[in-house]
C-alpha positions in Angstrom: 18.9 -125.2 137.8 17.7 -128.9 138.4 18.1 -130.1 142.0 18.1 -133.5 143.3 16.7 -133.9 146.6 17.0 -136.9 149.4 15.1 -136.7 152.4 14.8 -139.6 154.9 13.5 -139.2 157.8 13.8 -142.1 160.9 11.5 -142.3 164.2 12.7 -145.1 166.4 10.7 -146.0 170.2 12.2 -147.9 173.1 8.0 -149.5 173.2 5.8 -150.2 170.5 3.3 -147.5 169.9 -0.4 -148.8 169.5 -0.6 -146.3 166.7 0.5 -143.3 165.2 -0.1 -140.8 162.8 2.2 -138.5 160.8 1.4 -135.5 158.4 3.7 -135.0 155.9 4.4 -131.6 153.9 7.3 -133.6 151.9 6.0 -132.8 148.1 7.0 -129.9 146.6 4.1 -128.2 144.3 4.5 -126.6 140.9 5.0 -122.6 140.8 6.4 -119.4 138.7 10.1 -120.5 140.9 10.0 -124.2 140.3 8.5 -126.8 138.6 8.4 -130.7 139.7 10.2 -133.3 137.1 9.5 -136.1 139.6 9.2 -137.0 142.8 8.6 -140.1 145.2 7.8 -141.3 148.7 8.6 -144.5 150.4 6.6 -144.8 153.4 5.5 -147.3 155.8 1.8 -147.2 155.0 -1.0 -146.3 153.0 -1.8 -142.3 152.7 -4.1 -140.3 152.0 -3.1 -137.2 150.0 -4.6 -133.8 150.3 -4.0 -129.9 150.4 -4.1 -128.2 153.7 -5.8 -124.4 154.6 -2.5 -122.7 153.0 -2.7 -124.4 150.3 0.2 -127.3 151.0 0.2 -130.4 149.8 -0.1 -133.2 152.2 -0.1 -137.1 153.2 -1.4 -138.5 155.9 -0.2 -141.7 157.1 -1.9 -144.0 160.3 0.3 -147.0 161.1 -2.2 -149.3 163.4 -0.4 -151.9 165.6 2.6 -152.0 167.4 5.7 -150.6 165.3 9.1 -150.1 166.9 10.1 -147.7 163.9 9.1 -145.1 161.2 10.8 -144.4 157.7 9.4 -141.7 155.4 11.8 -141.1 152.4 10.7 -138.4 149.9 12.9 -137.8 146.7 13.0 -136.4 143.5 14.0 -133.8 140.7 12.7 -130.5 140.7 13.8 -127.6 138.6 14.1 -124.4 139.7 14.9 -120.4 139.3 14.9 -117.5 140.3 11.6 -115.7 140.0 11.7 -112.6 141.9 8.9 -111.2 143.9 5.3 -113.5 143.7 2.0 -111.5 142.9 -0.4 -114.6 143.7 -1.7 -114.3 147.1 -2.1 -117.8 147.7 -5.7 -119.5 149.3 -5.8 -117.5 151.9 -6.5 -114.1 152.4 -3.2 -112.2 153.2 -4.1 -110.5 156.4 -4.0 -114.4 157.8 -0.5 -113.8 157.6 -1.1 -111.1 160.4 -2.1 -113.0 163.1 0.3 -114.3 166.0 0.6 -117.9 166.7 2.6 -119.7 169.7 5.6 -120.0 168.1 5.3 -116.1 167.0 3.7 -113.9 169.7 6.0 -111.0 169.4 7.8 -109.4 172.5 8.8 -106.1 173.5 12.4 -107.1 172.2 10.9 -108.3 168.9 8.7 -105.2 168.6 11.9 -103.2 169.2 13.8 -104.7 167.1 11.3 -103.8 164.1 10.9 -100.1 165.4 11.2 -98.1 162.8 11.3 -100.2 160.0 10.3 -99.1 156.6 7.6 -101.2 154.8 9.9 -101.7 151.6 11.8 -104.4 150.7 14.4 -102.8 151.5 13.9 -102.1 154.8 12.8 -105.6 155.5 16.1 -106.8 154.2 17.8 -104.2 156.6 15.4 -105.7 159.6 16.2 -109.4 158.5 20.2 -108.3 159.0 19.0 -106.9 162.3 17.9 -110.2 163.1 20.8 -112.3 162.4 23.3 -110.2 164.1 21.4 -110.2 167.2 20.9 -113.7 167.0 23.8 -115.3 165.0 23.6 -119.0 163.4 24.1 -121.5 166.3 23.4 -125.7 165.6 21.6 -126.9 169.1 20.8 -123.4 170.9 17.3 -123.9 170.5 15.0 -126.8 169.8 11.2 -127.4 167.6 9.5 -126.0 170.4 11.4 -122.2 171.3 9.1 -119.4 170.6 10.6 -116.4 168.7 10.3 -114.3 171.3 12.8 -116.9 173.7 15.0 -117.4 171.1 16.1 -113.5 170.4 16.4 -113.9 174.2 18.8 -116.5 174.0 21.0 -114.1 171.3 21.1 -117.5 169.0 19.6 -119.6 166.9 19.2 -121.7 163.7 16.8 -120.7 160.0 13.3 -121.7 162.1 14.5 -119.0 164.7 15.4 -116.6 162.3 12.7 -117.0 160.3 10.4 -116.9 163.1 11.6 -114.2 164.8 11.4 -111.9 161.3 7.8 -113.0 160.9 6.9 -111.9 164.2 8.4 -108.7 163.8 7.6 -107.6 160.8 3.6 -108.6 162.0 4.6 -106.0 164.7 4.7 -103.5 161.7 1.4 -104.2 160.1 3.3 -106.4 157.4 1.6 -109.8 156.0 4.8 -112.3 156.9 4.7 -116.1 156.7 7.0 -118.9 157.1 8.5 -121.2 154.1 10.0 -124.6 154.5 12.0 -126.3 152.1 15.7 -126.8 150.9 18.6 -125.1 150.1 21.1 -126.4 147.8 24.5 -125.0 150.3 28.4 -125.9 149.5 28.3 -124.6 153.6 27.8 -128.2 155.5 27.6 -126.7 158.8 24.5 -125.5 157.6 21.2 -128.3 156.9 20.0 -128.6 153.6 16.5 -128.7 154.9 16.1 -125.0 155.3 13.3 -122.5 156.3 12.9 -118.3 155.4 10.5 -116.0 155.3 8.2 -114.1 153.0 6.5 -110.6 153.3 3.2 -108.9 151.3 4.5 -106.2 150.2 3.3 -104.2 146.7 1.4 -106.7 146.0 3.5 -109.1 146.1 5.2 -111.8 148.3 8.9 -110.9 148.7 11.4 -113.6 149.9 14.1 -112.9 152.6 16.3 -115.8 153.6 17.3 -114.5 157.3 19.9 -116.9 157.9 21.9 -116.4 154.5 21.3 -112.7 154.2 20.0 -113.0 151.0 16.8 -113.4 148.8 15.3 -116.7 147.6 17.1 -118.1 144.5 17.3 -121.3 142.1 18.9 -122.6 145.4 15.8 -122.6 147.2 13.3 -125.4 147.1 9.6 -124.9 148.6 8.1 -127.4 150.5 5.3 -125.5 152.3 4.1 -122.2 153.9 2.3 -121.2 157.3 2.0 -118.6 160.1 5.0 -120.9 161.8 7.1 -123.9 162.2 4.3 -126.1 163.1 2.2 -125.2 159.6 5.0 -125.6 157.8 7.3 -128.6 158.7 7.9 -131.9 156.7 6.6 -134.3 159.3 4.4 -133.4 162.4 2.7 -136.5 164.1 1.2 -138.1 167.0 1.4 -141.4 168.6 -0.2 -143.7 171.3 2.4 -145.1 173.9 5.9 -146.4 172.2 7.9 -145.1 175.6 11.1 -142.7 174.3 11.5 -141.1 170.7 14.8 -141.4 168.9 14.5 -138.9 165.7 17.0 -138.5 162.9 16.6 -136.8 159.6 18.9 -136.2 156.6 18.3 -134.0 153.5 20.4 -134.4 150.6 20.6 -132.0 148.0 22.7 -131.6 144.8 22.7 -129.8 141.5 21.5 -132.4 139.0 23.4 -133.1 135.5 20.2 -131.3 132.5 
């Protein structure tokens, strides 16, 4: 399948920040599930482009003077399948994949939620079901910033919760888990097309589970980038000197492109 992608994203301030600086994860990288026909970004400023720890590739972009607004717009073609379970490990050893971050520290709801849980794919698929009926899809329950462990609390959520909350409790089990952003080509509009799920070591081999569709990774699914959480993984994280109040908007588009 070839998708088309469109992602702008908009960051408007009552002030003028001094400066600011934004990393992006916004270019998708060749793999066994996808491979990149083109792809483009529009953005304010000169970047430098590299490839971060888990092996993402990344821009960084420092606007210098006062700006009243930011627009990064990434687009392009990619085409994609659907590969199955991925034997490469990645940079990183996988036991990284172990470790709890803020976003991730499990609870003794998360840890119970896991209990019992056999290390198959299988049972991971029966744990990531666990998940979303404990926590069904809800836009605007929870924000960038809710930990797993608060947003099982809350009994709701969106595909970062999901996804975060699985990853946390499969750690719990002794299970290498990380986070995948990306996009998800989805007839469903009340759903975003910039998506996130999850991916477990298991056999030797990362296994996809897409929490909030209750279903595996597909020719649907886009990568962007991969981390321990939210924060290593999303499209744009940045910083800024002064500027007053943030407006933020951000729109993915994603279609099936004519071969």
């Amino acid at each position: 399948m070839r998708l088309r992608i469109r992602h702008e994203t908009c960051y408007r301030y009552d002030g003028a920040p001094a400066r600011s600086t934004q990393l992006l994860r916004l270019t998708p990288a060749d793999s066994a599930a996808q491979r990149v026909l083109a792809w483009r970004l529009t953005l304010p400023g000169a970047a430098s482009e590299g490839v971060d720890g888990f092996g993402n590739r990344t821009h960084l972009v420092t606007l210098e003077g006062p700006h009243h607004e930011i627009r990064l717009l990434a687009e392009g073609e990619v085409e994609t399948r659907a590969a199955g379970p991925d034997p490469a490990p990645g940079p990183l050893d996988v036991r990284v994949y172990l470790r709890q971050s803020a976003l991730t520290a499990a609870s003794a709801a998360i840890a119970g939620l896991a209990s019992g849980t056999a290390p198959t794919s299988a049972g991971c698929a029966s744990l990531a079901l666990r998940v979303l009926e404990a926590m069904p899809y809800r836009p605007g329950a929870t924000t960038a910033g809710t930990t797993a462990a608060d947003a099982l609390a809350l009994g709701a959520g969106v595909c970062q919760d999901h996804t975060q909350v699985f990853v946390a409790a499969c750690r719990t089990l002794a299970l290498p888990a990380r986070y995948v952003s990306g996009y998800l080509l989805n007839e469903d509009e009340t759903h975003a097309a910039s998506h996130a799920w999850a991916e477990v070591w298991l056999d030797e081999a990362w296994h996809g589970f897409d929490v909030s569709n209750a279903r595996a990774p597909d020719e649907h699914h886009l990568r962007l980038a991969v981390g321990l959480d939210y924060l290593d993984a999303c499209p744009v994280r940045g910083v800024r000197l002064g500027g007053g109040d943030e407006t933020h908007r951000a729109h993915a588009d994603v279609r099936a492109s004519e071969e």
